[in-house]
C-alpha positions in Angstrom: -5.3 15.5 120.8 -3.5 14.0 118.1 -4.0 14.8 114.2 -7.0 13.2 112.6 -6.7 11.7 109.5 -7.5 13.8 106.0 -10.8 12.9 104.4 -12.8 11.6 108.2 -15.9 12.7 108.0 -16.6 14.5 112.1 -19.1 16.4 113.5 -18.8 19.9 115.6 -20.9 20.9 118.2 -21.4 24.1 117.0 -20.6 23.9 112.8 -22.3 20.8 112.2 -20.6 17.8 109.8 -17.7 18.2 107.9 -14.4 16.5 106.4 -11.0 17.0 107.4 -8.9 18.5 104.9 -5.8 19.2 106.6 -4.6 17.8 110.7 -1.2 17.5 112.3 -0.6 18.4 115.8 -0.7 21.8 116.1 -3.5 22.7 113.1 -6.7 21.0 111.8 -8.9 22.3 108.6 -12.0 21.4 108.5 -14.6 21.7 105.9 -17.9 22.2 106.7 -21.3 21.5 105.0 -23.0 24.2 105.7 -20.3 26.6 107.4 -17.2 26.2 104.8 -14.0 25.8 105.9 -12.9 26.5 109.4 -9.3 26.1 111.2 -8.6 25.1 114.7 -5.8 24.2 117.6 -5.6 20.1 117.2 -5.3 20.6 121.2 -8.4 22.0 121.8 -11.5 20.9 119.4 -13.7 18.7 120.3 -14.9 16.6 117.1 -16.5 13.2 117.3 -16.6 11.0 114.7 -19.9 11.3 112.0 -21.9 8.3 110.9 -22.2 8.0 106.9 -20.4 9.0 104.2 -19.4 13.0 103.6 -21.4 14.1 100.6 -19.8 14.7 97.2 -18.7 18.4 97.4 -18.0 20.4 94.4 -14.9 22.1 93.0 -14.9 26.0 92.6 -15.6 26.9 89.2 -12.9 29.4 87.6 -13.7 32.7 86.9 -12.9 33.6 83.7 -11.8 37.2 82.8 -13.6 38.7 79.9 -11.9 41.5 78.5 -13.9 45.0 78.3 -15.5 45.4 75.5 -14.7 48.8 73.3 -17.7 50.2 72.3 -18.1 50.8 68.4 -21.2 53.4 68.3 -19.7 55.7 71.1 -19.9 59.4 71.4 -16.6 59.8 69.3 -18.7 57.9 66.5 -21.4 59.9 66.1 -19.4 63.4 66.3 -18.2 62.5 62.7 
């Protein structure tokens, strides 16, 4: 099988719908609706065309990092 192009919209037989995020001829990423993303040998998937549009999907949020709070009314406080 040759690479599919980024951004078709397939379906698996056993992950459901998804969009192809990355395909050349040895590697194909797929991300799926309901399973995330997957990776497979181009050679051996078996993906069929979906009918429709692939729905809008989010970017990850980042995580910010809080820095740990020192604590003010501590034991080292109140030995005073």
């Amino acid at each position: 099988m040759k690479a599919l192009e980024e951004g078709a919209y397939i379906t698996h037989s056993q992950y459901g719908l998804g969009v192809v995020t990355e395909s050349n001829s040895e590697r194909t990423s797929i991300d799926f609706d309901l399973h995330g993303p997957k990776k497979f040998v181009t050679s051996m998937m078996v993906v069929t065309p979906a009918e429709g549009t692939p729905p809008k999907r989010r970017r990850a949020k980042s995580v910010k990092k809080v820095a740990a709070a020192t604590p003010t009314n501590g034991p080292a406080a109140s030995a005073k």
